[in-house]
N, C-alpha and C positions, 0 to 999 in steps of 0.2 A: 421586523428585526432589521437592522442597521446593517447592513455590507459593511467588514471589512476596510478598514484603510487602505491596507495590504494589498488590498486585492486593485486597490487604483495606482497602489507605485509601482506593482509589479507592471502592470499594464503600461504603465507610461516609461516606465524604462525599456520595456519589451518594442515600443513603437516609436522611440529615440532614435533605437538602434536598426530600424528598419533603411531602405535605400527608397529615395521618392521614386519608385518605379511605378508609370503609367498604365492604363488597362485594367480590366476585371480578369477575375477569376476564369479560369476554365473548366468544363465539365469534360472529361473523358469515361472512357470504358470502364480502367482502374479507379473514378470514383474523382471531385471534383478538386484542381490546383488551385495553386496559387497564382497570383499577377507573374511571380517568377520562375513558375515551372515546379515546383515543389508539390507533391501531394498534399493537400489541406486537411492538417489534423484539428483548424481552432474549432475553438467549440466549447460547450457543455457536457460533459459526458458522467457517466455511474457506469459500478461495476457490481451494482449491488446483487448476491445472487443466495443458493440457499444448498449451494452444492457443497459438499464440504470438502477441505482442503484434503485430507485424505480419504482413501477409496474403504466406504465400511465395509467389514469382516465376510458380510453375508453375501458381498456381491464379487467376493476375490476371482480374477479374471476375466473381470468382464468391466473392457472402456463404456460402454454405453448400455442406458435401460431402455427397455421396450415401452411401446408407449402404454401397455399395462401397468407397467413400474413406476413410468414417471406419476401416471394418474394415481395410483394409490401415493407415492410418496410425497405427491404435490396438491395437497385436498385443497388448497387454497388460504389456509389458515397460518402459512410459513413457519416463521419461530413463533414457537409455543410463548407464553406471556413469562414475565422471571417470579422471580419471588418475591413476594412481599419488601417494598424500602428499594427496590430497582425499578428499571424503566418497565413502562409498562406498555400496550402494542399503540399504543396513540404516537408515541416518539419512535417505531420502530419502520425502518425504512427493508420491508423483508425481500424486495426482491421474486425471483422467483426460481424452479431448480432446473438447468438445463439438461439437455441429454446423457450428458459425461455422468461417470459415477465419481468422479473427484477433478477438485481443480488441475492436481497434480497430473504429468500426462507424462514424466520421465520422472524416477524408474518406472517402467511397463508396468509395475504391480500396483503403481499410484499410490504409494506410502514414502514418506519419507527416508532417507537413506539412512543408517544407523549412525551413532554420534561416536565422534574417536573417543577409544579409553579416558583421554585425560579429562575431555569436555562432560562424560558420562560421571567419572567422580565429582568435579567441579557440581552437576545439577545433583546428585547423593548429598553430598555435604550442606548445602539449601534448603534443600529437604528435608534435613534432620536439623540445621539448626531453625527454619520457619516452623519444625513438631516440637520445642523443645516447650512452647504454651510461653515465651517471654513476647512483649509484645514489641513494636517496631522500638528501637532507642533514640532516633533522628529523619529524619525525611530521604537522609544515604540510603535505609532500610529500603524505601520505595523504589519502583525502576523510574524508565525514564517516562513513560505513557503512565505510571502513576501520576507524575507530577508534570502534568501536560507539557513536556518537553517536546518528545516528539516518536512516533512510530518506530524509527528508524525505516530502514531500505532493506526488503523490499514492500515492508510492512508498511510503507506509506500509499504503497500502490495494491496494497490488498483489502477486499470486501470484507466487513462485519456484519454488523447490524443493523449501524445509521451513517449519516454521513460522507459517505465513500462517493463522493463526487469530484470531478475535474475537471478545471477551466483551461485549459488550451491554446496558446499564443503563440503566431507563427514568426518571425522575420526570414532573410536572405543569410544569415550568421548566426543567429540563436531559436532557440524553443523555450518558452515559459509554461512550465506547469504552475497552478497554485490548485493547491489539495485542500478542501473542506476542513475534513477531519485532523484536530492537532492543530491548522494555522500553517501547514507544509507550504513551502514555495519553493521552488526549482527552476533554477536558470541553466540553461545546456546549452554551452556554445558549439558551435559545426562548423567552426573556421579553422580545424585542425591542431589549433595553440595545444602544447604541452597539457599535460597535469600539473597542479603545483602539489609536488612529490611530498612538501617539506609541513604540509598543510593539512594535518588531520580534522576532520566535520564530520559531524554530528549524521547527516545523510550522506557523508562521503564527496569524490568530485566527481563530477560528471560531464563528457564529452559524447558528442554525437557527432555520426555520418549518414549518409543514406548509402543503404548498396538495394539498386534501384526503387521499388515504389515503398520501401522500410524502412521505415528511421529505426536506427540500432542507438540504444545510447550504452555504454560503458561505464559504470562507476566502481570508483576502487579509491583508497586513501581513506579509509575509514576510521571513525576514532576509537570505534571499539569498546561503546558505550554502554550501548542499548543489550541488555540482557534476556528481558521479557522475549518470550518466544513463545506463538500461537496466533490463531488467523489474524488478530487487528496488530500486532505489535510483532516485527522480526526482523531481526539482524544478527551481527555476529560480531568477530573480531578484526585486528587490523589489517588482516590480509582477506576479508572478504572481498568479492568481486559481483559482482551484480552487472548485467545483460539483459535491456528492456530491448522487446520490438515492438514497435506500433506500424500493423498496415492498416490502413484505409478501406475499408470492403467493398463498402457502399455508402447513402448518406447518413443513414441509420448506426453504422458498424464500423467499430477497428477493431483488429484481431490486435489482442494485446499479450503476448507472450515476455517471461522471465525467467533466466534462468541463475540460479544461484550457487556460486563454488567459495566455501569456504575449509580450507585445509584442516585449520585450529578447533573446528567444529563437526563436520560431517565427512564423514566416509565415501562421498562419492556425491557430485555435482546432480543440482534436482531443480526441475521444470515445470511451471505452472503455466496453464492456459486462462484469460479471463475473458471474454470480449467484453468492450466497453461499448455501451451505447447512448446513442444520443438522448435527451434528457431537454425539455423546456425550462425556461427559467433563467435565474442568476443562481450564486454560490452567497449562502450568508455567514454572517460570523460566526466564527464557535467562539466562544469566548471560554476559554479549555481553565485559563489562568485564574481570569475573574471569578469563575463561578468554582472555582476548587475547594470549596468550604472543607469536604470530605478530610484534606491534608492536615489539617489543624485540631478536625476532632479528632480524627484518627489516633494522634498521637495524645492526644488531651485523654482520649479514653482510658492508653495505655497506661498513661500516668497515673491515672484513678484507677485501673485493672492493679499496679502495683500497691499501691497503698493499703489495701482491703487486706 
């Protein structure tokens, strides 16, 4: 399969804007730098895991399983295969389930926090009109991860199935992500420059600093797009706020934590843990766009669903 274009502009704009600073890397205690003193986040990295974003019912109370627990709930066979006309476990990138009984790690009960009134009518009314049996009218009907647009945030940095991998690019001024899954690319500058306040996107804008060996990045200015919400796809409204940290652990590990505060949506600000780990290889194309045959019958079906 064919790499990405993408995946060579982002990289040559990322190392544009690098400074010809002389020397190699350093290796320290906290885990290996940069020529400039920066912890070294590049890399290849997955987050692929089989924990699930909220903590199930039967294990309320308890952050962590015993390793009895894990072994029964990790027999090796990850996610089950789908159904019939879905992927099937040849494409599936399963990961494995770590100690945590949910990604989630704030609220303490490891459930998500409860949705405001208005956003809970808002998902009622979808509800009743996607049971009303009429089928999609336009491709508006779909989200935005129907129509390989894009995850949104923080949904572009969360585990599914497949795919959930990231390439890592460092400079003295910026950080480049580009995400697998969707075609994501992320540029984060650390030179302090403003937001551009007046600039709503699709992932938001985002700005980074280090307070010591963590890169924190900040993202806010949302457009308030992305509707779909569940582990591969989540976002929110225009006053969502997103709060990634990535430390460094070792050469193997970054602790990658998120946390997510959206007023328009939830009741109370909520925190996932994932580490990401190193991973062999390159990042290849997804070709999300190309290969969307699904969007056209979809609606072609609809169209023959009415007619009958």
């Amino acid at each position: 399969m064919t790499r990405r274009p993408l995946a060579f502009v982002l990289l040559a704009f990322a190392l544009l804007l690098a400074l010809p600073l002389p020397g190699a890397g350093q290796e320290t205690a906290s885990g290996p730098r940069t020529p400039w003193g920066h912890p070294d986040l590049q890399g290849a990295w997955t987050n692929t895991t089989t924990t699930p974003l909220e903590r199930p019912d039967d294990l309320e109370g308890r952050e962590f399983l015993t390793q009895e627990e894990w072994a029964e709930r990790n027999p090796g066979s990850g996610i089950s295969a789908y159904d019939a006309g879905a992927y099937n476990d040849y494409w599936l990138e399963k990961g494995e389930l770590s100690m945590r009984t949910s990604l989630i790690v704030d609220p303490p009960d490891g459930k998500l926090p409860p949705l405001v009134p208005a956003e809970e009518e808002r998902l009622n009314a979808r509800r009743e009109a996607a049971g009303d049996g009429a089928g999609p009218a336009s491709w508006h009907d779909f989200n935005a991860y129907d129509r390989c647009i894009t995850r949104g945030l923080p949904g572009a940095m969360m585990p599914g199935f497949y795919n959930h991998n990231y390439h890592i690019v460092q400079t003295p001024n910026h950080v480049a992500i580009l995400v697998e899954m969707v075609h994501e690319a992320r540029i984060v500058p650390l030179d302090g420059r403003p937001s551009a306040s007046g600039v709503r996107q699709w992932l938001g804008d985002s700005r980074g600093r280090w307070e010591g060996d963590t890169l924190v990045v900040e993202t806010t200015n949302f457009a308030g797009k992305v509707t779909a919400r569940g582990l591969t796809a989540f976002s929110g409204g225009e006053r969502l706020t997103v709060v990634e940290r990535f430390t460094r652990l070792d050469d193997d590990t970054i602790d990658y934590r998120v946390t997510v505060t959206d007023p328009d949506i939830w009741s109370a600000p909520w925190t996932v843990s994932m580490p990401m780990t190193a991973m062999e290889g390159v990042l290849y194309e997804y070709a999300c766009h190309e290969g969307n045959y699904a969007m056209g019958n979809m609606l072609a079906g609809a169209r023959v669903e009415e007619g009958r």
